[in-house]
N, C-alpha and C positions, 0 to 999 in steps of 0.2 A: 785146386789152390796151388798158384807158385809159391813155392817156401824158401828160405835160406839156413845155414844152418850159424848157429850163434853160439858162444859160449854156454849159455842157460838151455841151450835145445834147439827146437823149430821152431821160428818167427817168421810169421806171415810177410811178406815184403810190401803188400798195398794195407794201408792202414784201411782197417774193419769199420770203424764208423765213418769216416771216409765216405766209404763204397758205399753203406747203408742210408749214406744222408744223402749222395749224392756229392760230395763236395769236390770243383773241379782244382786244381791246384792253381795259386795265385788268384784265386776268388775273395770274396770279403770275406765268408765262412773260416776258408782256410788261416787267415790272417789272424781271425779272433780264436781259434784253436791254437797257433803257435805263440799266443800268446802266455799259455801254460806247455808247455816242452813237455813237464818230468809228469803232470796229469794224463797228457796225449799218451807216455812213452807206457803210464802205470797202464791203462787201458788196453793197448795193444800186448801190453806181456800178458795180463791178465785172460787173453782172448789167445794166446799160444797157450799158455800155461795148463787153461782148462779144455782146451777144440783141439788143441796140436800137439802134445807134449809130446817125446822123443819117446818116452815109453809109456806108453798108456797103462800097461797092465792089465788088470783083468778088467777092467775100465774101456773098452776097444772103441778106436775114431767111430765106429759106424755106429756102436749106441749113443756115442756124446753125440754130432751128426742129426740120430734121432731125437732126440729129446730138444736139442735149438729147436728143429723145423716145429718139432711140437708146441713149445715154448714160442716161436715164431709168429704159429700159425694163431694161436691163444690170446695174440695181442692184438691179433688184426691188419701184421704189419706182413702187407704182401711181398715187399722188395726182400725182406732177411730172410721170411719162410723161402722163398726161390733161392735166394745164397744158400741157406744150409741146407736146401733140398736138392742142389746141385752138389756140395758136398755129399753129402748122403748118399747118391748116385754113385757116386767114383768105388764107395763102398759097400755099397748092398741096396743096387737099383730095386730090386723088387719090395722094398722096403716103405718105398718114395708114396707111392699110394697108399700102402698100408695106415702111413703117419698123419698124410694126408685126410684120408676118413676119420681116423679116431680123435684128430683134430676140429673136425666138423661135429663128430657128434660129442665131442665136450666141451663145444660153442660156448659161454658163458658171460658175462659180465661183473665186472666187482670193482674193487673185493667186500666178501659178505661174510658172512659165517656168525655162530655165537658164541660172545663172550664171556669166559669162566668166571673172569673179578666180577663178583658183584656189582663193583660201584662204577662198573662199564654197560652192565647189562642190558640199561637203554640204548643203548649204542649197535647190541649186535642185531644184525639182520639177515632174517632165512635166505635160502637158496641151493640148490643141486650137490648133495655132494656125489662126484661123477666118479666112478671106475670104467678105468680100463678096459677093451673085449681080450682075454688074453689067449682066446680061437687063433687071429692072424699074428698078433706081436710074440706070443712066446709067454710065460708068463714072468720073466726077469725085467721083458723089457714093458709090459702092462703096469707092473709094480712101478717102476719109473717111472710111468706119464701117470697112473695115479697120484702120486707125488707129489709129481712135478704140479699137477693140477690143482693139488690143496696149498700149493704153496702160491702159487699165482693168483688165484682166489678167495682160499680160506685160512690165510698164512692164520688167521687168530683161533685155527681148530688143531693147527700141528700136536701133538700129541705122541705120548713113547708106544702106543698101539698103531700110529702110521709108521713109524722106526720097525718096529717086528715084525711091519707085514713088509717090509721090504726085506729084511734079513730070511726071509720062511723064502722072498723068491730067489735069495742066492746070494744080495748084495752084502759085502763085507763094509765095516766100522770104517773103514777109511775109504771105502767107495761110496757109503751113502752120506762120508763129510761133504766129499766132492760133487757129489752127483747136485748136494743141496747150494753147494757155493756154485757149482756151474749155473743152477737155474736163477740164483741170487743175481750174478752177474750178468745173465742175458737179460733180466727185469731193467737192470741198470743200462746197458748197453742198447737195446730196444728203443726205452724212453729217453735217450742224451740223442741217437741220431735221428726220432721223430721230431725232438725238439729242435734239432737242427733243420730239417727240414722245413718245419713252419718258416724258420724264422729268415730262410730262403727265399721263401715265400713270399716273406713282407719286406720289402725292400726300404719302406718307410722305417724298420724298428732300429733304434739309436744303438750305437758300437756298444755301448756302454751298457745299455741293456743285454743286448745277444752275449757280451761276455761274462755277465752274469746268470744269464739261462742257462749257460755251457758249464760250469761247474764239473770238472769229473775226479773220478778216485779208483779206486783197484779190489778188487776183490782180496780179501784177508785171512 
């Protein structure tokens, strides 16, 4: 990843959904994205902020890295798992498959899960809840694609008993804020440049529409 360095830290120089959608510069895509500037700029700092920060801490690029691909791979979206699995490489090639399987076999579809309110209860519906092997990943970083994994599919199970089992594998209070806003913001990130894609796709869909598909905001 070329970087530059900025006041607030490292900032990617090619915009990330961009690259993810595909969009080439001075295309229609690109035109209905500068349409919102400060949405574009909030997305892009958001994707340094939590993938690149100047100090990561105990937080290191190769586990944030791990957890996109994860996160990537979970959505189905082959072009971002390759981005962040090319990141990943630069920091812990041997990693790259590891992420890759445990990705496979937490294959899923959703989201599902059961709901606590009662007056939801109709609503909630069964399905895997998946852990981690923490043989290959380590078990800090099994804890994290666990995680990651109820959160992308059974965000309505989250619970303070998946918070302590991440703390038992090591993560601290203000790494499992982040850990949950990173995976928060690659959900977002993910589905803004698939949607951009489609709408690539359909060269009939009206300006007016595609700029209201494209909607974006920043992680908080």
């Amino acid at each position: 990843m070329t970087t530059q360095q900025t006041p607030g830290g490292t900032a990617p120089q090619a915009d990330i959904v961009d690259l993810l959608a595909g969009i080439a510069p001075g295309s229609r895509l690109d035109a209905v994205r500068a349409q919102r500037p400060q949405a574009r700029e909030n997305a892009q700092r958001s994707f340094a902020a939590l993938l690149e920060p100047a100090e990561p801490g105990a937080f290191p690029l190769g586990e944030r890295y791990a957890v996109a691909a994860f996160v990537a791979d979970l959505h189905g979206f082959d072009r971002a798992a390759e981005f962040y699995a090319d990141l990943l490489a630069d920091e812990d090639p041997a990693l790259v498959g590891v992420v890759a399987a445990a990705a496979a076999d937490g294959a899923s579809s959703g989201p599902y899960g059961v709901y606590r309110e009662p007056g939801l209860a109709r609503e909630s519906a069964s399905g895997p809840a998946w852990s981690a092997p923490a043989d290959d990943l380590g078990p800090r970083l099994a804890a994290a694609f666990t995680h990651a994994h109820l959160l992308v599919f059974r965000p309505r199970e989250a619970s303070a008993a998946a918070i302590r089992a991440l703390v038992e594998a090591g993560w601290s209070a203000d790494d499992i804020v982040t850990l949950s806003q990173l995976v928060s913001f690659l959900s977002f990130q993910l589905r803004l440049a698939w949607g951009l894609r489609a709408l690539d796709q359909n060269p009939a869909t009206g300006h007016e529409t595609a700029g209201s598909a494209t909607t974006e905001g920043a992680v908080r």
